[in-house]
C-alpha positions in Angstrom: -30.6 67.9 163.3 -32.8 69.0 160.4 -31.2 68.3 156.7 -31.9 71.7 155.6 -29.8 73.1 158.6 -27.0 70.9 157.5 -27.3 71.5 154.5 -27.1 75.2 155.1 -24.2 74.4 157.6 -22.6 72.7 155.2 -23.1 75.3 152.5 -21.4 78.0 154.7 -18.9 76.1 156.2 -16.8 75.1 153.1 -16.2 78.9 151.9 -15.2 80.0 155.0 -12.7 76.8 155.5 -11.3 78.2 152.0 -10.8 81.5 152.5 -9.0 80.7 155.6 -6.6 78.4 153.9 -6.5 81.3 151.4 -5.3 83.4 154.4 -2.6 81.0 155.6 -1.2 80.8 151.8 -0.9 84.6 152.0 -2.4 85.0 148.5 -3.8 88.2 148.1 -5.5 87.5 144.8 -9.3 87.4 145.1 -9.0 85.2 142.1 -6.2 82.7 143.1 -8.3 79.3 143.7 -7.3 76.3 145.5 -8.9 73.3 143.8 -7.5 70.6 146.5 -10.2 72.7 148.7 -12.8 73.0 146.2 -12.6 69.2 145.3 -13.0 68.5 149.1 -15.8 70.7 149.6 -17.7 69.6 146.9 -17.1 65.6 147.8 -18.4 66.5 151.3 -21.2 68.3 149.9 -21.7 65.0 147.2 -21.6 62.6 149.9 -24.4 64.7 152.3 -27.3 65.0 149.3 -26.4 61.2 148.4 -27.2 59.9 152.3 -30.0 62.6 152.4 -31.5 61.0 149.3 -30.4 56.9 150.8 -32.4 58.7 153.5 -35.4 59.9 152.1 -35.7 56.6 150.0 -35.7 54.8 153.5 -38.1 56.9 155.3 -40.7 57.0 152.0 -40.4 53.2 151.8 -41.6 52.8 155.2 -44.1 55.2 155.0 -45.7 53.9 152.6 -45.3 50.0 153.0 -47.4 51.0 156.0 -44.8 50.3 158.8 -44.7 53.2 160.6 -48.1 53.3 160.2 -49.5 50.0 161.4 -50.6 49.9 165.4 -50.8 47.2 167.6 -54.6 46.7 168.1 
């Protein structure tokens, strides 16, 4: 799966898990915030840019050590 796809997955998938807790807790407040959620959300999101970024360290490395480049001749 592309990282920008997660990413955007990701992105949109955390509000809407909130708001749906939000609906279980019967608040009807638009401005009643649930921080356990937010924390979560926001870990999750952390933990995808950080092994996007191990990623992208990886791939670049390899690219440019001439790895994936070399052929057998």
């Amino acid at each position: 799966m592309d990282p920008v796809v997660l990413v955007a997955l990701c992105a949109w998938l955390v509000p809407a898990l909130a708001s749906a807790a939000d609906v279980e807790n019967g608040s009807d407040s638009d401005f009643h915030y649930d921080y356990e959620s937010l924390r979560i959300g926001g870990l999750v999101f952390a933990v995808v840019l950080f092994l996007m970024g191990i990623g992208l360290i990886v791939i670049l490395h390899a690219v440019l050590s001439g790895y994936l480049l070399s052929y057998p001749t």
